[in-house]
C-alpha positions in Angstrom: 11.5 -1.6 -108.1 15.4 -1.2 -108.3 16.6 -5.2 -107.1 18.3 -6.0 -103.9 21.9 -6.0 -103.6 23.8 -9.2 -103.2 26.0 -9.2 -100.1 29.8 -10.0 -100.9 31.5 -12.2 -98.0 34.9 -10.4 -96.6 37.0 -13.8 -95.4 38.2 -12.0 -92.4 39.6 -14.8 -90.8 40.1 -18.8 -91.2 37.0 -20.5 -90.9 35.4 -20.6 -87.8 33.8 -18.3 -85.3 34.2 -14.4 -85.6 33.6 -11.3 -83.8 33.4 -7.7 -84.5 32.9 -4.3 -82.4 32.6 -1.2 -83.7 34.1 1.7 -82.3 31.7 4.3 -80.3 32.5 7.1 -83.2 31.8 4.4 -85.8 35.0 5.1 -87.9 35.8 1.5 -87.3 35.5 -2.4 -86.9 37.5 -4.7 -85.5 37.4 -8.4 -86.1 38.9 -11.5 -84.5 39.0 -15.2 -84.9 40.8 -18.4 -84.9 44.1 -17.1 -87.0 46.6 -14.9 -85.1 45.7 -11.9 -86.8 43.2 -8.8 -86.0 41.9 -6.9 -88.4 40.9 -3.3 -88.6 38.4 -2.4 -91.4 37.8 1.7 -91.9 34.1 2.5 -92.3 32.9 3.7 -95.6 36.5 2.6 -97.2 36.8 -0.2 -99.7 40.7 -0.8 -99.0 42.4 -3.9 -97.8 42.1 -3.4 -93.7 44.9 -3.0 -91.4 46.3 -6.3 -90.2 47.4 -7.1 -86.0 49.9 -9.7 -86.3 51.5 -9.3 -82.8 48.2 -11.0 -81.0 46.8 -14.4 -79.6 45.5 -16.8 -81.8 41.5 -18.6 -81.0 40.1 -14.9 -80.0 36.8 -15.5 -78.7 35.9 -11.9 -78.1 36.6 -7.9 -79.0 35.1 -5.3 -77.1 36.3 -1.5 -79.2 36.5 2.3 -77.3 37.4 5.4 -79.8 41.0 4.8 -79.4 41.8 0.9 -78.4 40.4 -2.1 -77.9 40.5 -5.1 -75.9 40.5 -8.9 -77.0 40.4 -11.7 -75.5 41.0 -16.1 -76.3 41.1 -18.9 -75.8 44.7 -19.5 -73.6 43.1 -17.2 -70.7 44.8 -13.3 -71.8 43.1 -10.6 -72.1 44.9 -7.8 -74.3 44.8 -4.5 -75.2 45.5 -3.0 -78.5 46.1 0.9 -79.7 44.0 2.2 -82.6 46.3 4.8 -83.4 49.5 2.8 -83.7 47.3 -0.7 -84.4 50.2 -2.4 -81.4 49.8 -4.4 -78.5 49.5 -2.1 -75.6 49.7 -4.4 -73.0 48.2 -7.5 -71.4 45.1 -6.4 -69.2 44.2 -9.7 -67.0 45.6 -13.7 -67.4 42.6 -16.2 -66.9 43.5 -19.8 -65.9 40.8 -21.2 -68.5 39.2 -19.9 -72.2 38.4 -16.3 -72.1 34.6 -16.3 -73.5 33.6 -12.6 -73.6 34.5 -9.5 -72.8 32.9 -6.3 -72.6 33.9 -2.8 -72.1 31.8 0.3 -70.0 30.2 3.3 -71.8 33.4 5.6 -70.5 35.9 2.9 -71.8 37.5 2.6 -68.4 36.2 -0.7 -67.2 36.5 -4.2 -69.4 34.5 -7.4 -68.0 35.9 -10.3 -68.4 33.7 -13.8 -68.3 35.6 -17.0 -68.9 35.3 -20.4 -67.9 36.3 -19.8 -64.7 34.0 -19.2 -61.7 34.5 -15.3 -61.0 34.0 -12.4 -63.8 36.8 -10.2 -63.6 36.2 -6.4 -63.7 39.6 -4.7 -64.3 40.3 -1.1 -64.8 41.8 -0.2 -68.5 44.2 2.7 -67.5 45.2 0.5 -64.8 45.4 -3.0 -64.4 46.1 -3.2 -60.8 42.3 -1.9 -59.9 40.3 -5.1 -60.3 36.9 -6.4 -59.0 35.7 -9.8 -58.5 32.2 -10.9 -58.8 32.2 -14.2 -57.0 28.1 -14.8 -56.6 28.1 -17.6 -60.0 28.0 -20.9 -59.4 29.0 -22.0 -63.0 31.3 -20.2 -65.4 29.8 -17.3 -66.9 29.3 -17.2 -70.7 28.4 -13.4 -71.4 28.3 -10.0 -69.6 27.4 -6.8 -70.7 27.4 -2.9 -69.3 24.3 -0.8 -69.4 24.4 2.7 -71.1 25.8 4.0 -67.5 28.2 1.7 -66.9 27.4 1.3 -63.5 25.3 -2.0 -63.9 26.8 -5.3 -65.4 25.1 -8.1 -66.5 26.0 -11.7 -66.1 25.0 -14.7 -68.2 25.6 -17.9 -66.8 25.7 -21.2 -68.2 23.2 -22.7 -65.9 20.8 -20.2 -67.0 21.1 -18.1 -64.4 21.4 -14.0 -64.7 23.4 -12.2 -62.3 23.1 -8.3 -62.1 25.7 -6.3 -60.2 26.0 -2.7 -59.1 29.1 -1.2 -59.5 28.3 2.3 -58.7 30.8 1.5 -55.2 33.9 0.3 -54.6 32.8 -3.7 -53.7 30.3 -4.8 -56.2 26.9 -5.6 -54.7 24.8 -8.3 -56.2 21.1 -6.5 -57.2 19.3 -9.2 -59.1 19.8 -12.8 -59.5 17.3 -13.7 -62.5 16.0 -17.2 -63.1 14.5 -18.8 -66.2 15.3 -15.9 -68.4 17.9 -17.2 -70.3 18.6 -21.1 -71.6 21.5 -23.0 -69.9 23.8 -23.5 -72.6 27.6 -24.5 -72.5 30.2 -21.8 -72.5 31.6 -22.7 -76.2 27.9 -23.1 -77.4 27.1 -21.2 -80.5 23.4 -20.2 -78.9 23.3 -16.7 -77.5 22.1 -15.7 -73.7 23.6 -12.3 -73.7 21.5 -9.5 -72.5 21.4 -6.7 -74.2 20.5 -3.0 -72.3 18.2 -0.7 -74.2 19.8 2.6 -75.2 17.0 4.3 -72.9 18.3 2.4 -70.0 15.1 1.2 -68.4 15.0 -2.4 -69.5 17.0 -4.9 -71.2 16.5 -8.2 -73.6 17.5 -11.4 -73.9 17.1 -15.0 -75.9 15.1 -17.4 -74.2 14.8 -21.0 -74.4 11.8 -21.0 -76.4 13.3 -18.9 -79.1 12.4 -15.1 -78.7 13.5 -11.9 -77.1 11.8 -11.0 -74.0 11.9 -8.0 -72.6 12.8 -6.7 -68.8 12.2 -3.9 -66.7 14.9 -2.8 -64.7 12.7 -1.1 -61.9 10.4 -3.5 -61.1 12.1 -6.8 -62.9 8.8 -7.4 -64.6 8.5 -8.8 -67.8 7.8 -6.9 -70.2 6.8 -7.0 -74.7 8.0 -10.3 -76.0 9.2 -10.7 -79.7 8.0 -13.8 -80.5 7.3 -16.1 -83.7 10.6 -15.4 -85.7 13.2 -17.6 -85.5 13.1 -21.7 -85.5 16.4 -22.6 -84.1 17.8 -21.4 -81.0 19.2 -17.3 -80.8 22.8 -16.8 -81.3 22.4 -12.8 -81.8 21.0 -9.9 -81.2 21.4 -5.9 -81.2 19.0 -2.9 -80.4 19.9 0.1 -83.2 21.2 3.0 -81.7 18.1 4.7 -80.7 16.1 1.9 -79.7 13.8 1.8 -82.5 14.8 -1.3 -84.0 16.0 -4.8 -83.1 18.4 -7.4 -85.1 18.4 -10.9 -84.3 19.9 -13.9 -86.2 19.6 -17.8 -85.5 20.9 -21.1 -86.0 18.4 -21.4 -88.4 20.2 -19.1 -90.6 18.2 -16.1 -90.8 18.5 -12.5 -90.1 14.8 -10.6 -88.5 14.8 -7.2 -88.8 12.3 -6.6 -85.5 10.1 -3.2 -84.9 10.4 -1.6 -80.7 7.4 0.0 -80.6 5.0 -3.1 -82.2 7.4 -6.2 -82.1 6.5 -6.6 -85.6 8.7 -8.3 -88.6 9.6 -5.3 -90.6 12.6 -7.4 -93.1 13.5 -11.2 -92.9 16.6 -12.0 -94.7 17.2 -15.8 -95.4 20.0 -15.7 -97.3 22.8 -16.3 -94.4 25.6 -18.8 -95.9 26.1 -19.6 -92.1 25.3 -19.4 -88.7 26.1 -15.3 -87.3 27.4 -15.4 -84.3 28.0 -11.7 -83.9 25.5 -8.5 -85.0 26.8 -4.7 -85.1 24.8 -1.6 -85.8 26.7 1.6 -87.5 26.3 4.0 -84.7 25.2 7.0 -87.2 24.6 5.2 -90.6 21.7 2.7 -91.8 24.5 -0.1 -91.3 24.4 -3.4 -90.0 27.8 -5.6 -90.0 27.7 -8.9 -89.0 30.1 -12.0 -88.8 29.6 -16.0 -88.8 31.0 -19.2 -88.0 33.0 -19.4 -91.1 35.3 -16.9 -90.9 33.9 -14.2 -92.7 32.6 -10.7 -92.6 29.2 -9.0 -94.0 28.9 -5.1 -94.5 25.1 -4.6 -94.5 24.9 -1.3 -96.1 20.7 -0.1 -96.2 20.3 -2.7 -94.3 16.9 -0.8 -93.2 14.2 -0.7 -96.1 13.7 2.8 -97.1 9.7 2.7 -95.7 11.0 2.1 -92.8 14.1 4.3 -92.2 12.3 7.2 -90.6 12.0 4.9 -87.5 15.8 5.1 -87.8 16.0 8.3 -87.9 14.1 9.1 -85.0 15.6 10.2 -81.6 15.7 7.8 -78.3 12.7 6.0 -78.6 11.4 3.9 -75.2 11.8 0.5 -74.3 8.7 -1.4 -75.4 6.7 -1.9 -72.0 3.4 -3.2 -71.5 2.1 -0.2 -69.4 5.0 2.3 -70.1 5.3 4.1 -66.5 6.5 7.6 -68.8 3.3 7.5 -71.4 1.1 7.3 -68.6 -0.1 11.3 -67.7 -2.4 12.8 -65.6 -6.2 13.4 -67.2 -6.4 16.8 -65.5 -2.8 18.4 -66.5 -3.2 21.4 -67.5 -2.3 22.9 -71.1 -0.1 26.0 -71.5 -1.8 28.6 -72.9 -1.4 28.7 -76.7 -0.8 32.7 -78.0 -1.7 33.6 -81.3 -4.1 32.0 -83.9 -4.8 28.4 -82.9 -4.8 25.2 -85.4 -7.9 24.2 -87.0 -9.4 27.9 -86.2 -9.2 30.0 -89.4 -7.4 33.4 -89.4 -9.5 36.8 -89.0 -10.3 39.0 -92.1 -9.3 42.3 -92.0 -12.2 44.3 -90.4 -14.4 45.5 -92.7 -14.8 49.7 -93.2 -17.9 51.3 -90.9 -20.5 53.1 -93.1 -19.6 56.6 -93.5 -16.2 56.2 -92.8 -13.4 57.7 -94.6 -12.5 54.8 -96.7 -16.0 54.3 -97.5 -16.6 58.0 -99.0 -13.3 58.1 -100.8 -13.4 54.2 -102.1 -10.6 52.2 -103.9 -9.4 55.0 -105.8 -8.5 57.5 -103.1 -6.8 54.3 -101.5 -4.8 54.2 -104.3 -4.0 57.9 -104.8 -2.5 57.9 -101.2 -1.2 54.6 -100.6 1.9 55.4 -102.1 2.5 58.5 -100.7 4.6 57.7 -98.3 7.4 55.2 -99.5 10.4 54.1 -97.6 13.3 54.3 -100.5 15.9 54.5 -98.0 15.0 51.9 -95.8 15.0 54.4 -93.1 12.0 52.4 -91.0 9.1 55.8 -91.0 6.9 53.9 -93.4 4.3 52.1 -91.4 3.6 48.3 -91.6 0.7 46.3 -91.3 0.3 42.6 -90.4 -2.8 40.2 -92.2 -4.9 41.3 -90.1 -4.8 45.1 -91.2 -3.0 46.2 -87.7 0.8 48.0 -87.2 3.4 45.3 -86.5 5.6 45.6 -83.2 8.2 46.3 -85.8 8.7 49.5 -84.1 9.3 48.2 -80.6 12.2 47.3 -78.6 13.1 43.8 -77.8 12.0 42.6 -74.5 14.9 42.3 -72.4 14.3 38.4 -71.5 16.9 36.0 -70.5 17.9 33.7 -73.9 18.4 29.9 -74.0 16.4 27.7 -71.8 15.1 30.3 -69.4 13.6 32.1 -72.3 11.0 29.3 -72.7 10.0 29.0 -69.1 9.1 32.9 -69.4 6.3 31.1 -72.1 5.1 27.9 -70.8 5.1 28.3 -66.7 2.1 26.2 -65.2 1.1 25.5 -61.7 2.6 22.0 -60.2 -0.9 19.8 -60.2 -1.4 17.3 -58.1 -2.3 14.2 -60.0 -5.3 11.9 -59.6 -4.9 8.6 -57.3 -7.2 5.8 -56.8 -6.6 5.4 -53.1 -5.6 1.3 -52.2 -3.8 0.4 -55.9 -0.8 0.4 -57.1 0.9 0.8 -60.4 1.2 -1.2 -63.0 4.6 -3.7 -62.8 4.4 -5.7 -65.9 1.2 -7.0 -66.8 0.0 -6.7 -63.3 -1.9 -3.8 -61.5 -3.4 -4.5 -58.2 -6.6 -2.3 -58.5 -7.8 -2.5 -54.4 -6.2 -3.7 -51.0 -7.8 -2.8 -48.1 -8.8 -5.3 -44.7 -11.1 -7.2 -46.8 -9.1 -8.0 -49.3 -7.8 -7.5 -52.4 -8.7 -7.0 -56.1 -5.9 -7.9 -59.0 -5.7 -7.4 -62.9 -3.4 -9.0 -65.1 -3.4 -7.4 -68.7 -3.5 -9.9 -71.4 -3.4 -7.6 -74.2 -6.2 -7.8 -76.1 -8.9 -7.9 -72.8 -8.0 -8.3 -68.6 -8.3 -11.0 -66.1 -9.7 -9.9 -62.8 -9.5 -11.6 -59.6 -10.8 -11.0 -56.4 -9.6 -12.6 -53.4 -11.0 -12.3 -49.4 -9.0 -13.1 -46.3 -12.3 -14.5 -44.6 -13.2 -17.1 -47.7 -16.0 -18.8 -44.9 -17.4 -15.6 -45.0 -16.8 -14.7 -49.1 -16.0 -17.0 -52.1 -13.1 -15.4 -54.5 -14.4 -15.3 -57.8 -12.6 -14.2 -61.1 -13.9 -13.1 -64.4 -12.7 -12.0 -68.2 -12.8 -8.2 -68.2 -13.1 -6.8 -72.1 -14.0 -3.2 -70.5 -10.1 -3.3 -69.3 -10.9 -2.2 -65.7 -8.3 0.2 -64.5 -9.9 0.8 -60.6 -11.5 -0.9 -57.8 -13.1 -0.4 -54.8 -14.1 -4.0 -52.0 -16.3 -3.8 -48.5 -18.2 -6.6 -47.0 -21.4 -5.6 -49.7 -19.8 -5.6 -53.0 -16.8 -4.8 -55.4 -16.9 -1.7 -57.6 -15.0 -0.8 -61.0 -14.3 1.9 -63.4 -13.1 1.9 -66.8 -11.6 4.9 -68.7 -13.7 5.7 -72.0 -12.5 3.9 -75.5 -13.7 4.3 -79.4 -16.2 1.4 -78.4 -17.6 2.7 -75.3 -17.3 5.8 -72.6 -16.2 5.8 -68.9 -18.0 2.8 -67.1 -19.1 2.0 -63.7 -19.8 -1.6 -62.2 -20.8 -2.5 -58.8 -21.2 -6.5 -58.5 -22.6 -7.3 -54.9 -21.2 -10.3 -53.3 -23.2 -13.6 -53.5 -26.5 -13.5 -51.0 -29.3 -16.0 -51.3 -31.2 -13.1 -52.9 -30.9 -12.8 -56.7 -27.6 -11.0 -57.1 -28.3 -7.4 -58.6 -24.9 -6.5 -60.6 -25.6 -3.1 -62.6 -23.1 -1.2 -65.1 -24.2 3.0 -66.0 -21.9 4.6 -68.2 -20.8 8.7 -68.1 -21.3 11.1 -70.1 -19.3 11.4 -73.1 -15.9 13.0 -72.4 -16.0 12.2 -68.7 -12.9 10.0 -67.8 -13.3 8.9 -63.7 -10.6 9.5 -62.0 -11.2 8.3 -58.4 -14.3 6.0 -56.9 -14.9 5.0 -53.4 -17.6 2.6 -52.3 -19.5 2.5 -49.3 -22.2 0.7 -47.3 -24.9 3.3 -49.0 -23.0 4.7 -51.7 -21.3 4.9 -54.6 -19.3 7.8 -55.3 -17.3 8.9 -58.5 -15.4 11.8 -59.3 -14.5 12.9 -63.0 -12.1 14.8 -65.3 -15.1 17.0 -65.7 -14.8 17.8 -61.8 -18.0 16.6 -60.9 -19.0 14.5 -57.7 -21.4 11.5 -58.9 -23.2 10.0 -56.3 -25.2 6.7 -56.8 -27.1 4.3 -54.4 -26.3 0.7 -54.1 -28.8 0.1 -57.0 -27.1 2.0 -59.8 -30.0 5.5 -58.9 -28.4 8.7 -59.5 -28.5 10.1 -56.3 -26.7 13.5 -56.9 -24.2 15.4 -58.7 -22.5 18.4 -58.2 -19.5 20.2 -59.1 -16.5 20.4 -57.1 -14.8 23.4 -55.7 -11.2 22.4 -55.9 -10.5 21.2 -59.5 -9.0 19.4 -60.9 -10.0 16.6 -58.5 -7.7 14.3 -56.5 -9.1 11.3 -54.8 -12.0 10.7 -52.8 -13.0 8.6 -49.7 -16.3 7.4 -48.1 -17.5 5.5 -45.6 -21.5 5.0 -44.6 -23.6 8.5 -45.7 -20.1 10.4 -45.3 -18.2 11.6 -48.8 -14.9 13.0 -48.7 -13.0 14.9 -52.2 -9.7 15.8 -52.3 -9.2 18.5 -55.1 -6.2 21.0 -55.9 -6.8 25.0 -54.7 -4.9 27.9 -54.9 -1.5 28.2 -55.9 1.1 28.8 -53.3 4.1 30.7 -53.5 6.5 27.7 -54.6 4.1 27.1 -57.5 2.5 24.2 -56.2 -1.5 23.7 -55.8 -2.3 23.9 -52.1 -4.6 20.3 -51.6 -8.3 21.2 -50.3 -10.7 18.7 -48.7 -14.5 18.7 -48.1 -16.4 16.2 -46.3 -20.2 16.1 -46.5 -23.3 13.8 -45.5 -25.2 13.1 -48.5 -28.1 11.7 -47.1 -28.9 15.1 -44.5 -27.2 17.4 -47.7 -25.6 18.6 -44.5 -21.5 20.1 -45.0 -19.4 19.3 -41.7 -16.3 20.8 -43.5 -15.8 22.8 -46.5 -12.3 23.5 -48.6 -9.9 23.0 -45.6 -6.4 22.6 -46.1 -4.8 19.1 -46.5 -1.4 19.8 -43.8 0.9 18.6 -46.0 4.4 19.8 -45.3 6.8 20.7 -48.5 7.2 19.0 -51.1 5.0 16.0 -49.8 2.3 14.8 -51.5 -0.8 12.7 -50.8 -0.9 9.2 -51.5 -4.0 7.9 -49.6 -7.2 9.0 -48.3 -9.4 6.2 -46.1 -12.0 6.9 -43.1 -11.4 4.7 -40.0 -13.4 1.6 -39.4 -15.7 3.6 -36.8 -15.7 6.9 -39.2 
């Protein structure tokens, strides 16, 4: 095992803090600190870096584009520099107090600028006369950061409080204000609140005051993953890699975690900081991580990523790390395209054997032989047939089908019908770690997800009538059904068990009879209703369970309209919602039946859901009369 290599300390600057940015296109990184100097260090290049004299001195902050950059320090100015000429371009914006960070957008138009004054300036980079104000802080802002768009800052304050604009418009509208995320932390405090966006866009992550990186959702503002357990001192930096798959974090307590998305697992810790980084960098393309401290100096981190786990690296965007990831969760019932040709796992055909009597038969191998090469194709001319393994011509011979090339060429392939998907009528999705499973006029039935088993609780409006109750749920319950008898749940199948049932009546003075079934293997439910004589389940299979109150089988049949929807019932009624026939946009007309179990009597059979185009069904209930 070939020894790791020893980092060698640039001294960048005179001691004290440093910053870096590298430039979109990674050909280079800029560094700033206390000295009046900038310096400009060409990837992959071992020479002596060109040197900025004609700047500020104290720069607390570089933010780089392909062709400039922008700095900005302690006496309040905000600068821009040229890349090409390495000059002073110009001054963008004058503060009245310390410039603390600045940060530029995706399209290198916009530079944010947070200082210790009350209002983060947003100020156009082409020119300086367009500027925004963000006004909604109550203290002075310590960081702020774009999203991948550009059209979303982020606001750290120093009271620990996280402002989120929108500045798709021409006045900036406040979206989020964020409390308890962050840690309230001085403006010139060596601790980190920055947030930092995930290259997918969807969420971002942040420090927080107990010392790990908890991730956010921006669509529902739920938290989501958390890396937790790594450092032992507060934060001061951290950086997703530029597809998402990894995170870099550092600490006062001088180390440097190399952090795994997808598992928030410890892939690499490094203890061998000499002092406290302040600033982390990822290479855009390369397996580089650069980072700078509060001495003054600069680190080139090249492999920084162990080769076992560089095809993580490698890989394209990966997701945010979410709880219940809103993209990974797909329908049961969507429907495969057709696969042409021979299929994985099933082995290829023989070549069909000769028929008694036949030709071949009579003459054997050696006629075979005496004519197989009779015909040979020395010029290349095409008239000498081909076969394929299987013993049958090719489509050598044939034309190319005239179809359209690029994109459209692989619609020609995979076009499928547009399925409706599956609903449990009365939940909602998941937002965090929290699902409600029912709500209805009785009340309403919650899960939170705790990982490695659920919490369930049930709650009733009338608690005279009905005591809430709550329970540990290691079957991870995923949909509910409450009425004045009882509460009913389903669980998906697992490796430990298949797709559940559980109806748990609601406390009497009788003994309470609670009863679980299970499915048939391969069966995953995907809609239950509960009623004051039944309950009814449809499954992935497209069958129509029907049980009593007691847990009896009652009946079962199969549906018409598959794959199934949702269903509804209410006393001996059943209603199924199921996708039909396909209509001429390509979508799955809806069809309903509603029956009477108890008389086996149909009162309507595969009638059309009136939806109008482009709608689709979100819930399915019978009236309190029926």
């Amino acid at each position: 095992m070939a020894p790791e290599q020893r980092l060698r300390a640039r001294p960048a600057h005179t001691p004290g803090p440093t910053f870096l940015s590298y430039t979109p296109n990674g050909k280079k990184l800029i560094t700033v600190g206390l000295n009046n100097a900038i310096r400009v260090f060409e990837t992959g290049s071992d020479a002596e870096p060109a040197n900025i004299d004609d700047c500020q001195e104290s720069n607390t902050a570089v933010a780089a584009a392909n062709d400039f950059f922008v700095t900005g320090s302690e006496d309040g100015t905000v600068c821009k520099y040229s890349l090409e000429t390495n000059t002073l371009e110009g001054i963008l914006v004058r503060c009245t107090l310390p410039v603390r960070d600045v940060a530029l957008s995706s399209d290198g138009n916009w530079a944010a600028v947070a200082s210790d004054e009350l209002v983060v300036k947003v100020v156009n980079t082409k020119d300086m006369s367009l500027v925004m104000y963000l006004r909604n802080q109550t203290r002075p802002v310590k960081h702020v950061s774009f999203d991948q768009s550009g059209s979303h800052l982020a606001a750290s304050c120093s009271d620990g409080q996280v402002y989120i604009y929108s500045l798709s418009s021409e006045q900036p509208k406040l979206v989020k204000k964020i409390d308890g995320l962050v840690k309230s932390l001085e403006t010139d405090s060596e601790a980190s609140s920055r947030l930092i966006w995930h290259p997918d866009g969807r969420a971002f992550a942040a420090p927080t005051p107990t010392r790990d990186i908890q991730v956010m959702s921006t669509t529902d503002w739920e938290r989501q993953r958390v890396f937790s357990s790594g450092h032992t001192n507060d934060i001061t930096a951290a950086a997703w890699s530029h597809n998402g798959g990894l995170l870099a974090t550092a600490g006062a307590d001088r180390k440097l975690i190399l952090w795994d998305t997808k598992s928030q697992q410890i892939l690499k810790r490094y203890d061998d900081a000499r002092a406290t980084i302040l600033a982390l960098a990822w290479h855009p393309t390369e397996n580089m991580l650069s980072y700078t401290n509060n001495d003054g100096e600069l680190f080139i981190h090249t492999d920084f990523v162990p080769s076992k786990d560089l095809p993580i690296l490698r890989k394209t965007l990966q997701p945010a790390p979410f709880i219940h990831d809103p993209l990974a969760e797909t329908s049961e019932n969507a429907r495969r395209p057709p696969t042409n040709g021979v299929k994985n796992g099933v082995p290829n055909r023989h070549v069909r054997r000769g028929t008694p009597d036949s030709l071949d038969e009579i003459m054997g191998a050696d006629g075979e032989s005496e004519l197989g090469d009779f015909i040979e194709d020395d010029d290349g001319a095409g008239y000498a047939e081909q076969v394929n393994g299987h013993g049958k011509r090719t489509n050598g011979h044939l034309d190319a089908l005239d179809i359209p090339s690029g994109k459209r060429r692989a619609a020609y392939g995979t076009w499928q019908p547009q399925v409706h998907p599956p609903f449990q009528a009365g939940s909602t999705p998941w937002r965090g770690n929290r699902k409600y499973l029912c709500l209805n006029l009785t009340g309403f039935v919650w899960t939170v997800d705790q990982e490695t088993h659920h919490t369930v609780t049930v709650e009733f409006y009338d608690r005279e009538y009905h005591r809430d109750f709550h329970f540990t749920d290691p079957f991870l319950y995923d949909k509910a059904c409450l009425n004045e008898n009882g509460t009913l749940f389903s669980c998906p199948p697992s490796d430990k068990h298949p797709a559940m049932i559980y109806y748990r009546p609601h406390e009497t003075w009788t003994t309470r009879t609670d009863w679980r079934t299970q499915l048939p293997a391969g069966e995953t439910i995907t809609a239950i209703s509960l009623s004051d004589s039944f309950v009814v389940v449809t499954t992935s299979a497209n069958y129509v369970r029907v049980y009593t109150l007691f847990g009896v089988p009652y009946r079962v049949h199969r549906q018409k309209s598959s794959p199934t929807v949702t269903c509804a019932s209410w006393r001996d009624y059943v209603l199924t919602v199921g996708n039909g026939a396909v209509g001429a946009d390509g979508t799955t007309r809806l069809l309903y039946t509603i029956e009477n179990v108890k008389r086996d009597d149909v009162c309507q059979s595969e009638d059309v859901v009136a939806l109008t185009e482009g709608a689709e069904l979100r819930s399915v209930f019978f009236s309190e009369d029926g």
